[in-house]
N, C-alpha and C positions, 0 to 999 in steps of 0.2 A: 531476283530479277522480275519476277512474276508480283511482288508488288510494288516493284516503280512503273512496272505496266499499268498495272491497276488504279497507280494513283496520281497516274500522269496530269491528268486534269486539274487535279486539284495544288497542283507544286505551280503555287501563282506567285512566291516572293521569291527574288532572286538572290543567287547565292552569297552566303556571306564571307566575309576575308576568311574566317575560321576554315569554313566548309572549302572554298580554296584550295587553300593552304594543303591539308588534309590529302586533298585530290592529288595536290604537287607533291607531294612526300609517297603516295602509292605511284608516284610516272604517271598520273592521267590528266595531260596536257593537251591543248587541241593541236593535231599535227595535220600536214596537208601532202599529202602523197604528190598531187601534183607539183604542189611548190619545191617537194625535191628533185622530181624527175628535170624541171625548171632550174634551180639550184648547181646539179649534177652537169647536164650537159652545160649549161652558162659557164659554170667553171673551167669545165672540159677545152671550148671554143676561147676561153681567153688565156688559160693556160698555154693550148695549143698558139693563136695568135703572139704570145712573148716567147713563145721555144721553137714558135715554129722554122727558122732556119737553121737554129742548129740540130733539128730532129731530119730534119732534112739533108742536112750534109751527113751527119752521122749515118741515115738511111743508106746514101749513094755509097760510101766508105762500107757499108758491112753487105750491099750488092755486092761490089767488087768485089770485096775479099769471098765470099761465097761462091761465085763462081770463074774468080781463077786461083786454082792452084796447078801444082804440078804432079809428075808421072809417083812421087811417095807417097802424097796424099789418099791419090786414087791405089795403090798397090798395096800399102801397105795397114793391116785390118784397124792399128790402132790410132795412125795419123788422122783420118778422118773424121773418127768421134770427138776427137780434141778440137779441131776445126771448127764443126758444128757448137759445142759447148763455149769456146771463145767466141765465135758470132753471138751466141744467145746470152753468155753474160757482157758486151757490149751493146745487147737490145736493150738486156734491163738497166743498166747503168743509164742509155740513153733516154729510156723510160720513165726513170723514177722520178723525177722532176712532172711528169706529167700525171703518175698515181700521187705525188703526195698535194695536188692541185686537186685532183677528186675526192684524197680526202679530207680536205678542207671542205669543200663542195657540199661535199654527206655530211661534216660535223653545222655548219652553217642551215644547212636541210633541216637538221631537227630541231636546231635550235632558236629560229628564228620565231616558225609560227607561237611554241610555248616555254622557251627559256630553254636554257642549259638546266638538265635534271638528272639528279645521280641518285636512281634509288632501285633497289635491292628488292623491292617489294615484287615489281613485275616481272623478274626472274624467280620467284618461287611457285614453284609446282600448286596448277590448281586444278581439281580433278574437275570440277563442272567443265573447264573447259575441253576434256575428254573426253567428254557424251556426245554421241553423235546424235540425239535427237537434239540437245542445244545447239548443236552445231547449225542442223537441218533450220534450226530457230533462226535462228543471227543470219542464216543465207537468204531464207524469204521471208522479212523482215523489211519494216519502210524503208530501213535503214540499209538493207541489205542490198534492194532495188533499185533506190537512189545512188546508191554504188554502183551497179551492174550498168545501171543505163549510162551513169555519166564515163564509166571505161568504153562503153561501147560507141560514145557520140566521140571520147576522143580519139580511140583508136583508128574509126575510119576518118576522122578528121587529118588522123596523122597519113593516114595508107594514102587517103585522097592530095594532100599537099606531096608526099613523096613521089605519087604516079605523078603528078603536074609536072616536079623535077626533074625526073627524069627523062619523061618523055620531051621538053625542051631544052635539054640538055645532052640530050644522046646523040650529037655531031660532036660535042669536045669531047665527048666519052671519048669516042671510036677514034678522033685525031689522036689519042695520047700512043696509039698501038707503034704510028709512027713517027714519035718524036724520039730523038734522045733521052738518055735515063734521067739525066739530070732535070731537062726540060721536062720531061714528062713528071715526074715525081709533083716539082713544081706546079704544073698546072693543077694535077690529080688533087694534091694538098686542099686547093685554092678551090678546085670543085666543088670536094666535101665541104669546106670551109662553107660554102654559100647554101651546101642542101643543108647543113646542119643549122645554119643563120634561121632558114626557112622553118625549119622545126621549131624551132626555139621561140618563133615569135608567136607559134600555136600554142606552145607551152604556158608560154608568157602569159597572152590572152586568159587559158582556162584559170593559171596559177593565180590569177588576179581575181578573178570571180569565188574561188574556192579558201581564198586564204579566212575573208572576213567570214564566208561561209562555216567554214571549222571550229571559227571563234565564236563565232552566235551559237552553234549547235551547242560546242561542251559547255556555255555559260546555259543555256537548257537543257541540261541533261540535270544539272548539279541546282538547278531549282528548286526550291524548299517547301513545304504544307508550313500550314500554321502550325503543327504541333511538333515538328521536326527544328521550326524556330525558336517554339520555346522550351523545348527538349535541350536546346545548344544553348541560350542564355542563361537556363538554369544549369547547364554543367560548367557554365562561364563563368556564372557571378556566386553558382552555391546554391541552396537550396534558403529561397526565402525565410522559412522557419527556421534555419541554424542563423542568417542572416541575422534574425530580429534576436535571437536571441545573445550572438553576438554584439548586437549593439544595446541591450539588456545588459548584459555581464561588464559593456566598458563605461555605459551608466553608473554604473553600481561602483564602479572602483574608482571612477572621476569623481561621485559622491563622497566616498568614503575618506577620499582624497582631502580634498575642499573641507569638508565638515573636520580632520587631523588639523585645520590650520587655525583654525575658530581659537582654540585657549591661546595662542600669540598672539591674536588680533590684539589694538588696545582701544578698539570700542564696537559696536552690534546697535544699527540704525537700524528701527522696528517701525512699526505701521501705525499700530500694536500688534496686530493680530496676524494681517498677511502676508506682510512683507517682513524681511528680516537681511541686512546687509550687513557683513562684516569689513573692517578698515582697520588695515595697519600700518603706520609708519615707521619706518627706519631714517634715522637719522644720518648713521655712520654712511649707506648707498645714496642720499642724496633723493632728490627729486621727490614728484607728489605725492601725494598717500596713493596707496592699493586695495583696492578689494579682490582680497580673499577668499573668501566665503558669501554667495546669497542664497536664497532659495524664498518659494510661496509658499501658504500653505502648511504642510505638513514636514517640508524640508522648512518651513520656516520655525517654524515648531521647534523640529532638534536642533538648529543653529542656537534659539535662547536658551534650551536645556544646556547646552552643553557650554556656552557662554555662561552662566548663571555656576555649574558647577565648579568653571575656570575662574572665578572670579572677577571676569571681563563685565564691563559697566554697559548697562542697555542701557540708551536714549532714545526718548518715542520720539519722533521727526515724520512723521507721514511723509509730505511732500520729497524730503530728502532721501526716505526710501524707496521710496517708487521712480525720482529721477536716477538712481543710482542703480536700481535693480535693470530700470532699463534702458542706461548709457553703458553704464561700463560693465567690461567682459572682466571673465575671472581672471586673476593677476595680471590685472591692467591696473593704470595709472587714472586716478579721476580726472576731468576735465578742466580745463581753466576756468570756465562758468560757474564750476561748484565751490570753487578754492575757498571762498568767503564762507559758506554754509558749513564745509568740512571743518574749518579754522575752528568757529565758534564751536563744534562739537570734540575737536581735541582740545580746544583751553579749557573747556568745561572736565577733560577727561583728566588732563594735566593736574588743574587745581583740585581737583579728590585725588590724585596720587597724592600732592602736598597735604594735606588736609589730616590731622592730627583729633581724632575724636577726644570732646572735652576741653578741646582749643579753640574755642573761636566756633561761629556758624559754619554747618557745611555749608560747602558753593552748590548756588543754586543753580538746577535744569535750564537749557536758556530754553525762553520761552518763546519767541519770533526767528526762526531758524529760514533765511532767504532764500527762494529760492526761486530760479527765473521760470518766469508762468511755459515758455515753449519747452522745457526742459522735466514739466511735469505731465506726465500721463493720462493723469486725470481730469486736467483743463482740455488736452484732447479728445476725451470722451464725452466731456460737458457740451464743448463746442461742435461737436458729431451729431448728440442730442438735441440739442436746439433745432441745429437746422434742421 
C-alpha cells in the first residue's frame, strides 16, 4: 500500500485489459454506494406502486382479523399465540413479493456500476485488513474524507428534504387519525409513496454524479509506471531473449527443412557465388515448377554442396537467380513472367538426363537465359544509383 502511495505520481499510463481483468477476478470493480441506496429504494417504490393494492387489502384483512376475535382467543393461553403467528405468516406471504423486488433492487445495485462478479478472492481473510493502525490509515485518508464529507452533504440533504415533507405535509398526516381504516391506510400508503418520490430524486441527483465518479477513480487507482507496463508485456509476450532465441531454434529447423529438399530438386540456379535457387518439378501434381530451397551467401554455399553431392545439375543464371530469390517464396509456384527462363533451364536439365556419355555432344548451358528487366533486382539497384 505504502508503495502505490509512494508512486502514485508516477502511474501515468492507464490501465491495461490484462491489469483489468486481474482486478475483476480479485472483486475490484468500481461500485457506487449511492447508486444502491438509489437502486434499492427505486425498486422498493415501484415494487410497491405494482403491489400496492393488494398489499393494501391484504393490510385491512390482517387489521381486522387482529383485532377481532372472540372470548377463547382472549381465555384461553394457547389460542392467541396461534392468532398472532397466522397474522405474521399472512404478513410474510403478503410481503415476499415486495423482498424479492429489493432483492432484485440489491443484485442490479452491484452490478450495474462494475458487472456481475463472482470471486472468492474477497472473501478470504486478510490480516492487514485487521490492523487498526491501517484501519486509522484508510479513515483519514483522501479517500477516506471525500467519503466522510460526501455522507455528510447527503445525509442532511436527505434530513433537510425529509423536514420540508413533512412539515408540508402534516395536515394529511393528522387527517388519517380520523378517516376509516381502509381510507386511511390508503391515503397513508399514497403519503409515503410521495415522501419516498421525494427522497429518490435526491438519490437520483447524487447517484448520477458519483456513478461516473467511481468509474474514473478505480480506472486511477489501477494506473500503471512504466516499469509495471513493461513488467506485464514481458510476462505477456515471454522474455525477449527466450523470444529470439525461439525464433533462432525455428530458423534453424525451417533451414534444415528447405536444405532436406535440395537432392529432389531437379536443378540449383546460382549467381555463382550469391545467390543459389533450388527448382523442382513434378509432373504427376501438375502446375508450375517450385522452389524449394534458396538461400545467400553462406546458405547459398551449402544449397551447391549439397546439390553437387546429390548429383543435381548447377546452372549459372545470374539474373534468374536473383529474380527468383526475390519473387518466389519457398514452396511456392514460379510466376508466369519467369515461365520462359524456367523452360529453358529444364530443357537444358532434361537433355543431360537424356545425354549418353560417348554419344553424341553434351547439350550445352544456354547461354541468353530471359529475363524481364522489372523482375530483376539488380536493375533496381542500378536505377536507385543513377538517380
Amino acid at each position: 500500500m505504502a508503495d502505490q502511495d509512494t508512486s502514485r505520481e508516477d502511474r501515468q499510463l492507464p490501465a491495461s485489459e490484462r491489469r483489468l481483468q486481474k482486478a475483476r477476478e480479485e472483486g475490484r470493480v468500481p461500485k457506487s454506494r449511492d447508486f444502491g441506496h438509489f437502486a434499492m429504494l427505486g425498486g422498493a417504490l415501484l415494487a410497491a406502486a405494482a403491489l400496492g393494492p393488494g398489499l393494501a387489502q391484504a393490510s385491512v384483512g390482517m387489521l381486522r382479523n387482529a383485532l377481532r376475535f372472540g372470548r377463547p382467543e382472549a381465555l384461553v393461553a394457547d389460542r392467541l399465540p396461534q392468532l398472532f403467528a397466522s397474522i405474521g405468516f399472512d404478513a410474510f406471504v403478503a410481503l415476499l413479493p415486495l423482498l424479492g423486488a429489493f432483492a432484485l433492487a440489491a443484485i442490479a445495485a452491484s452490478a450495474i456500476p462494475g458487472g456481475v462478479v463472482f470471486s472468492g478472492k474477497a472473501l478470504q481473510l486478510d490480516a492487514s485488513k485487521l490492523s487498526p493502525l491501517k484501519g486509522l490509515k484508510r479513515i483519514f485518508s483522501i479517500r477516506g474524507s471525500v467519503e466522510l464529507l460526501k455522507l455528510i452533504v447527503l445525509a442532511i440533504s436527505l434530513i433537510a428534504v425529509s423536514a420540508w415533507f413533512v412539515s408540508s405535509s402534516l395536515p394529511e398526516f393528522a387527517a388519517l387519525a380520523i378517516r376509516p381504516p381502509a381510507q386511511s391506510l390508503s391515503s397513508g400508503v399514497a403519503l409515503m409513496g410521495a415522501g419516498l418520490t421525494t427522497l429518490l430524486a435526491v438519490l437520483a441527483a447524487v447517484a448520477l454524479v458519483d456513478l461516473p465518479f467511481q468509474w474514473f477513480r478505480h480506472r486511477a487507482e489501477l494506473r500503471m509506471t512504466h516499469q509495471e507496463a513493461k513488467q506485464e508485456a514481458k510476462e505477456s509476450d515471454g522474455d525477449p531473449m527466450l523470444r529470439s532465441r525461439i525464433r533462432q531454434r525455428q530458423r534453424e529447423i525451417a533451414s534444415r527443412r528447405m536444405l532436406a529438399a535440395v537432392p529432389a530438386a531437379d536443378v540449383v540456379v546460382t549467381n555463382p557465388t550469391h545467390y543459389a535457387v533450388a527448382i523442382r518439378y513434378d509432373e504427376t501434381k501438375g502446375g508450375a515448377p517450385r522452389v524449394v530451397a534458396k538461400g545467400v551467401d553462406l546458405v547459398a554455399g551449402r544449397i551447391r554442396e549439397i546439390a553437387r553431392a546429390a548429383g543435381v545439375p548447377l546452372v549459372e543464371a545470374p539474373p534468374l537467380a536473383r529474380a527468383l530469390y526475390a519473387h518466389v517464396e519457398l514452396d511456392r509456384e514460379i510466376p508466369l513472367a519467369l515461365y520462359n527462363a524456367v523452360a529453358q533451364v529444364l530443357a537444358y536439365v532434361y537433355q543431360l538426363r537424356r545425354w549418353v556419355p560417348g554419344r553424341g555432344a553434351a547439350p550445352g548451358i544456354p547461354d541468353e537465359i530471359e529475363v524481364p528487366a522489372w523482375l530483376d533486382p539488380a536493375n533496381a539497384d542500378r536505377g536507385a544509383a543513377a538517380r
